[in-house]
Backbone as a ProteinNet text record, in pm:
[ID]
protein_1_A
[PRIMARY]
XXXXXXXXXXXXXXXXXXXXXXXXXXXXXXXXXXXXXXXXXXXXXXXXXXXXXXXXXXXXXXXXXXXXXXXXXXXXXXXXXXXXXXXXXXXXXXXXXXXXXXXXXXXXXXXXXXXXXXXXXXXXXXXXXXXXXXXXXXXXXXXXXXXXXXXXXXXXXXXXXXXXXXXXXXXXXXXXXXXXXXXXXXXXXXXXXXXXXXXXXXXXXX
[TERTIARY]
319.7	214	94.8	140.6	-4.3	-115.7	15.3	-73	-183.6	-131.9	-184.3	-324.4	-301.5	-401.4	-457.5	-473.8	-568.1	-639.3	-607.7	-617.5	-716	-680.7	-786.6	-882.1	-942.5	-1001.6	-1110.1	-1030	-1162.9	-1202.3	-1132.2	-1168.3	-1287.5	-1278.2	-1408.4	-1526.1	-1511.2	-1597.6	-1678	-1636.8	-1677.7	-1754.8	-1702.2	-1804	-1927.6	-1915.5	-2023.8	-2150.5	-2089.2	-2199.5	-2258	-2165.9	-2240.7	-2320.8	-2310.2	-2389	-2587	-2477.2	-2626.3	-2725.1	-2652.4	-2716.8	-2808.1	-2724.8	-2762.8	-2944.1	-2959.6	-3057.9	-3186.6	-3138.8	-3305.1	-3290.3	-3180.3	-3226.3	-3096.1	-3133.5	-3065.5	-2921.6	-2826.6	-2699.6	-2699.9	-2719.9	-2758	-2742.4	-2824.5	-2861.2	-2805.8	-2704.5	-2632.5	-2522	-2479.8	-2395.3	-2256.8	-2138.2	-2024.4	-2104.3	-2150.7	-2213.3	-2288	-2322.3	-2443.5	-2374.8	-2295.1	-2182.9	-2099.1	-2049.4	-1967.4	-2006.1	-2149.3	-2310.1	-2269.1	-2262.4	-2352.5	-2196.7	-2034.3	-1990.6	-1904.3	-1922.6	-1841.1	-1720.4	-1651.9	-1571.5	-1597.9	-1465.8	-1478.8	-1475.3	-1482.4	-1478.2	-1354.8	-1258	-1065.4	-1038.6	-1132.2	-1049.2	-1118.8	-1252.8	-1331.8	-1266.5	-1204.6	-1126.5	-994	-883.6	-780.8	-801.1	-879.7	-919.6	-992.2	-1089.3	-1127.6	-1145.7	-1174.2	-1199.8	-1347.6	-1433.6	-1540.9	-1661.3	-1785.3	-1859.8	-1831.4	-1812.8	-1855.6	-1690	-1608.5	-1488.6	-1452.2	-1523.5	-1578.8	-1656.4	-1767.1	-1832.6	-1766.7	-1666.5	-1599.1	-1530.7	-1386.6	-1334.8	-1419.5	-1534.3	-1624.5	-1643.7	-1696.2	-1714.1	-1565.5	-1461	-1344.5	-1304.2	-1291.1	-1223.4	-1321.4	-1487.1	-1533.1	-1566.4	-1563.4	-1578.8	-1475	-1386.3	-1288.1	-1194.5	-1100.1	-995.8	-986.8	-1134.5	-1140.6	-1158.5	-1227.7	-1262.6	-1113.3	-1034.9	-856.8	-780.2	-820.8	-757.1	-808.6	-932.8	-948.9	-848.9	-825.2	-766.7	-874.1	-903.3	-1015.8	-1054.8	-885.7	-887.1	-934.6	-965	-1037.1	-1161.3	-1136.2	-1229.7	-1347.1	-1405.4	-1476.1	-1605.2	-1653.6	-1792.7	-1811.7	-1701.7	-1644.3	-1635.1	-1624.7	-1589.9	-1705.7	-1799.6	-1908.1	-2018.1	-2008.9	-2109	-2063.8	-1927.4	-1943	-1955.9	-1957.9	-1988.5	-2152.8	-2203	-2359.8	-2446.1	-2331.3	-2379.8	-2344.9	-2258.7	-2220.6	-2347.5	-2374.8	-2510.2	-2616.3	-2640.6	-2754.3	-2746.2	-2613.8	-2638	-2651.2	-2595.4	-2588.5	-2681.8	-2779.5	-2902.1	-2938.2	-2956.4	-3013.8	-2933.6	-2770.6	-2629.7	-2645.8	-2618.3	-2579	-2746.2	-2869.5	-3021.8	-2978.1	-2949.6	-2974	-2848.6	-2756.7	-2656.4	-2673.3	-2751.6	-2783.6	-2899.9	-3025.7	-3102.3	-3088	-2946.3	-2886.3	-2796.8	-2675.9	-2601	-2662.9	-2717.5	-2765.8	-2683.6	-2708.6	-2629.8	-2565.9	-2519	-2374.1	-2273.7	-2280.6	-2290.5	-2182.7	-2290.8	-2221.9	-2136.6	-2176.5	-2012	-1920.8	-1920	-1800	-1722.5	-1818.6	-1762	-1671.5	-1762.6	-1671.1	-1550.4	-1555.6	-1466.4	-1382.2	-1277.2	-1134.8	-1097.2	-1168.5	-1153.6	-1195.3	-1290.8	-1340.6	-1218.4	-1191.8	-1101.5	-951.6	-913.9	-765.1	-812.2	-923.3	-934	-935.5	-1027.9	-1027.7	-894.3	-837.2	-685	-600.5	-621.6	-576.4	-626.1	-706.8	-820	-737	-709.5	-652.3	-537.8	-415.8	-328.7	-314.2	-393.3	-354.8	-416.9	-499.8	-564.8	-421.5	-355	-259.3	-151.2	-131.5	23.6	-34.1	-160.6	-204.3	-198.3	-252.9	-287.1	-146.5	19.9	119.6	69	28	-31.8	2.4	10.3	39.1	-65.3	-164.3	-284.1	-243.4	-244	-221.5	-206.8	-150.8	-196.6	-341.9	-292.9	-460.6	-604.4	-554.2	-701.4	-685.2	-600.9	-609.4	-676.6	-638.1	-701.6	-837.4	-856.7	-1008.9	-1095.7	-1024.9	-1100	-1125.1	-1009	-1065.7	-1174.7	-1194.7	-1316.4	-1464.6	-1439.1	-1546.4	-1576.2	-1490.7	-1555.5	-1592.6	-1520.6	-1569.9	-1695	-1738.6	-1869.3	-1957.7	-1958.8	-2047.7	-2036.1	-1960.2	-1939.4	-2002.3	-1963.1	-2044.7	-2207	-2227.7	-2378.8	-2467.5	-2386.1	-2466.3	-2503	-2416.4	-2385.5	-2506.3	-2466.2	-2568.3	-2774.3	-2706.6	-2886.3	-2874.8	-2836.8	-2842	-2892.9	-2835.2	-2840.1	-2984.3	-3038.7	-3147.8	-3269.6	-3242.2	-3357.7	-3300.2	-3226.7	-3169.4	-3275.9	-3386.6	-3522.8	-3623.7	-3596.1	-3681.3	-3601.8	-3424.4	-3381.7	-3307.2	-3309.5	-3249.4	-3109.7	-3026.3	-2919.8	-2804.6	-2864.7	-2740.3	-2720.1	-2853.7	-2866.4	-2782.5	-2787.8	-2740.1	-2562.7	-2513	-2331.7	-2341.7	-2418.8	-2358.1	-2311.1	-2430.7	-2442.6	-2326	-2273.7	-2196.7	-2045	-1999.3	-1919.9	-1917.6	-1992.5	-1990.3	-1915.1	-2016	-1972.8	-1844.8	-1767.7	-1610.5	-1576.5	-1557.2	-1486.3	-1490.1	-1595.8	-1614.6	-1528.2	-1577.8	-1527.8	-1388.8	-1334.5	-1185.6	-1088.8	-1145.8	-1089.6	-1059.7	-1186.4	-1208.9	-1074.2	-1084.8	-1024.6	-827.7	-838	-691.5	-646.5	-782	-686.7	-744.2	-827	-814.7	-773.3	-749	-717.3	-593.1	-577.9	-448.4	-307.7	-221.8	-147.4	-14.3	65.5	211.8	337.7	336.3	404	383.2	479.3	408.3	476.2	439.6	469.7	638.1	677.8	824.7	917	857.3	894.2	939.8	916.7	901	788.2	899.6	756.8	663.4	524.7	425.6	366.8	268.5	199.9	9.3	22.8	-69.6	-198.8	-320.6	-415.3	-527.9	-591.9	-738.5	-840.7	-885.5	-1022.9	-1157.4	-1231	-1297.6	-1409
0	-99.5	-69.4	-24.4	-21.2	121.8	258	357.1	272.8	189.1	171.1	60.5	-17.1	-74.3	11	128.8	208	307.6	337.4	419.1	302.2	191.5	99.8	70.1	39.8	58.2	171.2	305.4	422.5	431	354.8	374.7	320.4	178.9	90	167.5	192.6	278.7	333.7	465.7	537.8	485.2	399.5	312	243.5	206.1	146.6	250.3	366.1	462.2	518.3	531.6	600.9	506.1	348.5	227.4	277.3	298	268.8	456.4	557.5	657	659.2	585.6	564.5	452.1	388.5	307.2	402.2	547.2	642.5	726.2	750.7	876.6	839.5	983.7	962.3	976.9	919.3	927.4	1125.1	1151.7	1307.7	1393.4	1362.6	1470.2	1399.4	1310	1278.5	1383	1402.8	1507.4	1453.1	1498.1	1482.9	1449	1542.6	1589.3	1458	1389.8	1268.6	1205.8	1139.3	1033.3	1030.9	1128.8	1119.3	1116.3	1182.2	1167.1	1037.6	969.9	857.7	708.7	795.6	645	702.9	909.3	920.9	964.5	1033.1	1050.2	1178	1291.6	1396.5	1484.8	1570	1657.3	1628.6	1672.1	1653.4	1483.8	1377	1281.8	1224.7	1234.7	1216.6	1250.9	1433	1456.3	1422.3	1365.7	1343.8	1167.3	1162.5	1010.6	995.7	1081.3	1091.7	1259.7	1250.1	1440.1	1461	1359.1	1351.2	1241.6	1253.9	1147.3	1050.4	1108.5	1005.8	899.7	974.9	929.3	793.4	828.2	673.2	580.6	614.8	550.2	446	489.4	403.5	345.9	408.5	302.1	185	271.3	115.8	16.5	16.1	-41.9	-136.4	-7.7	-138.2	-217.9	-179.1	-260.8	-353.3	-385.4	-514.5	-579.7	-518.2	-601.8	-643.8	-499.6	-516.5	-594.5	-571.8	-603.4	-781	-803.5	-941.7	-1064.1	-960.6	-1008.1	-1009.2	-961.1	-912.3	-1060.6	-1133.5	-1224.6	-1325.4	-1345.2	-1484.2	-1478.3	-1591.8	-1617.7	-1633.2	-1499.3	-1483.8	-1571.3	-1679.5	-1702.7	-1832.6	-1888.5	-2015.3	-2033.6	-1892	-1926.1	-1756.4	-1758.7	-1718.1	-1698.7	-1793.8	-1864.4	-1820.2	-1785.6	-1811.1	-1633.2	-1546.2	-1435.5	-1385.6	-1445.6	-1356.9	-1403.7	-1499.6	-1560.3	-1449.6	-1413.1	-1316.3	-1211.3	-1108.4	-975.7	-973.9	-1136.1	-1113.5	-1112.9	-1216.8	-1200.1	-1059.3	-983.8	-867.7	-737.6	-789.9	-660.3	-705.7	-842.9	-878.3	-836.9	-875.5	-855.2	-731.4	-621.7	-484.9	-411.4	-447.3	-399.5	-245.5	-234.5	-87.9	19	-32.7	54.7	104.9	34.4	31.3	127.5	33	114.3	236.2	288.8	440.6	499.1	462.3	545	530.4	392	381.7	496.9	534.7	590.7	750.9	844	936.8	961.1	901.6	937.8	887.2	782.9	735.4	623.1	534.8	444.6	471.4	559.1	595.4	673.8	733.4	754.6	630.3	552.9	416.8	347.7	332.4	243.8	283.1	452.9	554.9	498.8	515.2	490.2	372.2	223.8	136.8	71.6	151.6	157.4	156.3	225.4	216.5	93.2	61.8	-86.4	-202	-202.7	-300.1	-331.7	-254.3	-242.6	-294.7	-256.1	-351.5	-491.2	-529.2	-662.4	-714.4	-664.2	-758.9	-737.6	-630.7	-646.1	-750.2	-817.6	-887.4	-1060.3	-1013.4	-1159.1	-1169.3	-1083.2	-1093.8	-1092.2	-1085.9	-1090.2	-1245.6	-1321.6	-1471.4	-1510.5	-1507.5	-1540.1	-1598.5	-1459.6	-1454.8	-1535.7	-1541.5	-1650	-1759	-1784.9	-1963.9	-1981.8	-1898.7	-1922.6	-1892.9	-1859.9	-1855.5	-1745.4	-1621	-1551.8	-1377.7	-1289	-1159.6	-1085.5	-1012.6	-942.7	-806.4	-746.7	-624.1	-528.9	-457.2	-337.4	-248.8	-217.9	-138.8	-158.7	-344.3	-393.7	-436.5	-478.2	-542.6	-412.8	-298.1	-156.2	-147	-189	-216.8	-340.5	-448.5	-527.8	-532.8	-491.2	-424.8	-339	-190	-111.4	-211.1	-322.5	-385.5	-460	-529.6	-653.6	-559.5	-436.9	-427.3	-320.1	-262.4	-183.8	-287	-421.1	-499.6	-555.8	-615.4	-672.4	-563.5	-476.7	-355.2	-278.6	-341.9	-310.8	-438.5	-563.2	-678.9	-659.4	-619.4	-624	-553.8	-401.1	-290.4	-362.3	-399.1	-471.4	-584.7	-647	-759.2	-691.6	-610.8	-498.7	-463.5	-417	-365.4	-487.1	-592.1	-683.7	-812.6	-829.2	-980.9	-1056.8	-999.7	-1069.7	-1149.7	-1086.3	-1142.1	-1225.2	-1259.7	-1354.9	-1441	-1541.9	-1691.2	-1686.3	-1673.9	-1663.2	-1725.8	-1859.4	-1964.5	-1960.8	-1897.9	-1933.3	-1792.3	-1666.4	-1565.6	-1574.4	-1642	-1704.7	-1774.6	-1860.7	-1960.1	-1913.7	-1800.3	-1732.7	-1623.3	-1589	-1492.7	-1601.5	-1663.8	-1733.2	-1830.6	-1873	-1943.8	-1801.3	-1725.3	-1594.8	-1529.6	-1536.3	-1473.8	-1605.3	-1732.8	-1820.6	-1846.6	-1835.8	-1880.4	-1784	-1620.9	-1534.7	-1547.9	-1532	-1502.1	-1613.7	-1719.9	-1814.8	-1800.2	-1798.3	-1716.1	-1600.9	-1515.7	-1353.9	-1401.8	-1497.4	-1553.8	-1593.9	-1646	-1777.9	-1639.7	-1592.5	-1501.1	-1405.6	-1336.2	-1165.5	-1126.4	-998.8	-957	-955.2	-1021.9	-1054	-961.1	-951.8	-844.1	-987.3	-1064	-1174.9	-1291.1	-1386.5	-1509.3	-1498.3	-1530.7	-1534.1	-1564.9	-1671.3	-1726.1	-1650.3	-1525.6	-1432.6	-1366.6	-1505.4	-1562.1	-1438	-1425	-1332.5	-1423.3	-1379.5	-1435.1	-1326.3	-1425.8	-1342.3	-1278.3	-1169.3	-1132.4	-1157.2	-1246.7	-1324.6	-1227.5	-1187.8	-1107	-1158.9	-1034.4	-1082.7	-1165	-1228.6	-1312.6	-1176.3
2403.2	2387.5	2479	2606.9	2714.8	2636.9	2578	2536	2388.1	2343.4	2243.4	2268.3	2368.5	2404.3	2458.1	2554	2656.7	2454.5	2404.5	2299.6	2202.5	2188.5	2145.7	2206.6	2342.8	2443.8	2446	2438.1	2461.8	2324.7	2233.8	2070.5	2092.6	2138.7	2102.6	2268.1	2308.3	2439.7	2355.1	2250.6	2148	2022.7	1996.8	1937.4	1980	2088.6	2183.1	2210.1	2242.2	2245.5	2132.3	2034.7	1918.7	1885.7	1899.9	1858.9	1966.8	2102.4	2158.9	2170.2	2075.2	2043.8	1899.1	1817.4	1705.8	1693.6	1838.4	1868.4	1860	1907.4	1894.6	1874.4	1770.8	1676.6	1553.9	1453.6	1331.4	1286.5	1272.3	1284.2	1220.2	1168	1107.4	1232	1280.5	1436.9	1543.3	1561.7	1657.2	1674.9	1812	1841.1	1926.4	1935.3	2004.9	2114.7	2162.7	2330.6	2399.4	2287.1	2325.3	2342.9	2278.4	2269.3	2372.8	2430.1	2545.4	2677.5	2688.3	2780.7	2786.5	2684.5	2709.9	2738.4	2765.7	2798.4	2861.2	2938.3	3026.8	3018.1	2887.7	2899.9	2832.9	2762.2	2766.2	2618	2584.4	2419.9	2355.6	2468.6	2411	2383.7	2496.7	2406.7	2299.3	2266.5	2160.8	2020.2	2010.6	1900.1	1876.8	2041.6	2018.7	1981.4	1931.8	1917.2	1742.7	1688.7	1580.9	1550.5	1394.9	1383	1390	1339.7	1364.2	1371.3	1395.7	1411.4	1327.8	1195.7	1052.4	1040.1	1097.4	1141.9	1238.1	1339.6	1457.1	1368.1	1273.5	1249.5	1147.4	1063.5	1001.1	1032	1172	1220.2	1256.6	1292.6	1383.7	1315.1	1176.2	1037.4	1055	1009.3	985.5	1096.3	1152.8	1301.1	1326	1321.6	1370.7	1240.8	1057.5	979.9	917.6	876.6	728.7	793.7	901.1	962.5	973.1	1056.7	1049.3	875.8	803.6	623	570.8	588.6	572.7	639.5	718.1	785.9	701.9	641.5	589.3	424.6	410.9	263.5	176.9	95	6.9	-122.9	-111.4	-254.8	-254.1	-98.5	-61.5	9	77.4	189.6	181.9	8.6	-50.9	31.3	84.3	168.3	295.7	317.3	479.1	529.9	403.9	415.2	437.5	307.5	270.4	407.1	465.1	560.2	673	720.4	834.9	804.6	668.6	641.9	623	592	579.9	771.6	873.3	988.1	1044.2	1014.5	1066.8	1030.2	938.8	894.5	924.1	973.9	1010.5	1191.4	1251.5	1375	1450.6	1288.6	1324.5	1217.4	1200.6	1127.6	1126.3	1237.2	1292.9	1278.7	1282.7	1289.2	1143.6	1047.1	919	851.7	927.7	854.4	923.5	986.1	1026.9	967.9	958.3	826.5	677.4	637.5	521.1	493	559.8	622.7	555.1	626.4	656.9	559.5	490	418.2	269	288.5	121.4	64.7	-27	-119.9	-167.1	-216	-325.3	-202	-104	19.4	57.3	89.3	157.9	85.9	-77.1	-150.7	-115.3	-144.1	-127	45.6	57.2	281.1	236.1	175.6	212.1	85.3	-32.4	-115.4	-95.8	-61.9	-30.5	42.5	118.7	217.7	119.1	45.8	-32.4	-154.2	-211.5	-332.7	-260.6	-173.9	-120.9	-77.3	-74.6	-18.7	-175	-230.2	-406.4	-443.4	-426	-520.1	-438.6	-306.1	-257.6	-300.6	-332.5	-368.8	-497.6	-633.2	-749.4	-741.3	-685.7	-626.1	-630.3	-518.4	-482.4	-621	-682.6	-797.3	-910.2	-941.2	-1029.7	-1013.7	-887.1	-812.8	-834.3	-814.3	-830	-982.6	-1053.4	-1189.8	-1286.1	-1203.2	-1292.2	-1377.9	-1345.9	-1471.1	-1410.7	-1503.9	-1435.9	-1562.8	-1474.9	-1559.3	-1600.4	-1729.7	-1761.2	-1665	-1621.9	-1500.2	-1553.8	-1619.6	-1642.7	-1614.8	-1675.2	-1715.9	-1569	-1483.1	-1283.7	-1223	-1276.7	-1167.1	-1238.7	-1367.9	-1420.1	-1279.5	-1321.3	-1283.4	-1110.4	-1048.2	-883.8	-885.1	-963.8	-921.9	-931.9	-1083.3	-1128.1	-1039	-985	-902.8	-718.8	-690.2	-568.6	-590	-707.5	-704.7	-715.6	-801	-773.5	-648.8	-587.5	-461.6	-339.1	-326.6	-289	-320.1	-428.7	-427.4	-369	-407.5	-375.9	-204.4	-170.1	13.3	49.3	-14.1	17.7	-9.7	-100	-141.4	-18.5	13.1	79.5	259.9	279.5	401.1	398.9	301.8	292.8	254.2	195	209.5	249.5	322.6	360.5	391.9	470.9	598.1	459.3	340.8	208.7	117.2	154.9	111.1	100.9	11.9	89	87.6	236.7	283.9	139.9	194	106.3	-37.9	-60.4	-226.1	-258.7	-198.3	-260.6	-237.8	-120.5	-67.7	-232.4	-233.1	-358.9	-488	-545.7	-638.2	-674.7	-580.5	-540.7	-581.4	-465.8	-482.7	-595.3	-646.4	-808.2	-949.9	-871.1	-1019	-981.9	-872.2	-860.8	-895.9	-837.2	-922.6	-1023	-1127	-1265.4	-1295.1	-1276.1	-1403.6	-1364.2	-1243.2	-1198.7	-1291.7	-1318.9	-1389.4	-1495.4	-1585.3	-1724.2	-1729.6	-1683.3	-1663.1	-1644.4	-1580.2	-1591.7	-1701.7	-1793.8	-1918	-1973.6	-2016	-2145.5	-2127.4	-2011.8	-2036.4	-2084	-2112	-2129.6	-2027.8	-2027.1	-1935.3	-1971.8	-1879.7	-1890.7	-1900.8	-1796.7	-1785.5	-1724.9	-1706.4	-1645.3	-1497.4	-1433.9	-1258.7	-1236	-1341.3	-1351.7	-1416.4	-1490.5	-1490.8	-1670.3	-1744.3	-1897.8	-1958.3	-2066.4	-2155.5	-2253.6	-2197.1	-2275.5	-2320.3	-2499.9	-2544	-2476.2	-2559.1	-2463.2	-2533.7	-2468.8	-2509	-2539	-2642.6	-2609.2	-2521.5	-2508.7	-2436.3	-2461.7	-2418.8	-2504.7	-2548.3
[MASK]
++++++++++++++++++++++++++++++++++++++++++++++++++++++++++++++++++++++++++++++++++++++++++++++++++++++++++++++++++++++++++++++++++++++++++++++++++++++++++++++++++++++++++++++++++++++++++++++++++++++++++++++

């Protein structure tokens, strides 16, 4: 336990600096060398710690956004999620503009895809247990990419012009259109079985 806390510790050290390197210049031309300049520690534990920059930069991502978005219950607290992933890019503006900046938009879904897509299949998941309903497999690995490339572009747009728009109205909009359709998508879609474990027929799509 103590190695694992001292190992979480210089994790976030590493993060801290690449944060306060990333303040004046381009995540692109940031170097090992700067990063460890800049919080003191050395080459060996930088790599026995990540393989590379772009490597820190995502733990950094998951560990102060995904990890905590993973703890709320998505299937209630919809509002609640999206309000701290919208304060997290607002409070880290400069982090996210200078990799958005550097790697590009399709770039960045990719980065946070894999993380995005287990949280929606978790969101559809509680969806299905409330709603007594079990969604085709096909059409459930359909409807995860669908809902986290949109959920993922909205963010990315939101990152890039939040300062031009209205906070609440875009939470509402958001959270109105996963609850409507998720609802919809329960009573009509194609289903495998019912939760109780009864074979039902399988409904078309509207």
């Amino acid at each position: 336990m103590k190695h694992e806390i001292t190992s979480l510790n210089t994790k976030r050290t590493l993060a801290e600096s690449l944060k306060n390197v990333m303040k004046r210049k381009s995540f692109s031309k940031i170097t090992v060398s700067e990063i460890i300049a800049d919080c003191g520690l050395n080459r060996k534990t930088f790599y026995y710690h990540f393989e590379d920059i772009f490597s820190l930069l995502k733990w950094m991502f998951e560990s102060e956004a995904i990890e905590v978005v993973k703890q709320f219950d998505l299937l209630v607290e919809y509002e609640e999620a999206l309000a701290f992933i919208m304060d997290y890019i607002e409070q880290n503006d400069y982090i996210l503009s200078c990799a958005y900046d550097d790697i590009g938009r399709d770039q960045m879904k990719r980065f946070f895809f894999a993380d995005f897509i287990e949280l929606i299949a978790s969101l559809i998941d509680s969806a299905e247990r409330e709603a007594g309903r079990c969604l085709d497999a096909e059409y459930k690995q359909f409807l995860g990419c669908f809902y986290t490339e949109a959920l993922a572009g909205m963010l990315l747009d939101w990152m890039k012009n939040y300062k031009d728009r209205n906070r609440q109205q875009v939470i509402d909009y958001l959270v109105h259109t996963m609850k409507a359709s998720m609802t919809g998508i329960l009573t009509q879609a194609p289903v495998r079985e019912a939760i109780q474990g009864k074979a039902t027929e399988e409904a078309p799509l509207a």
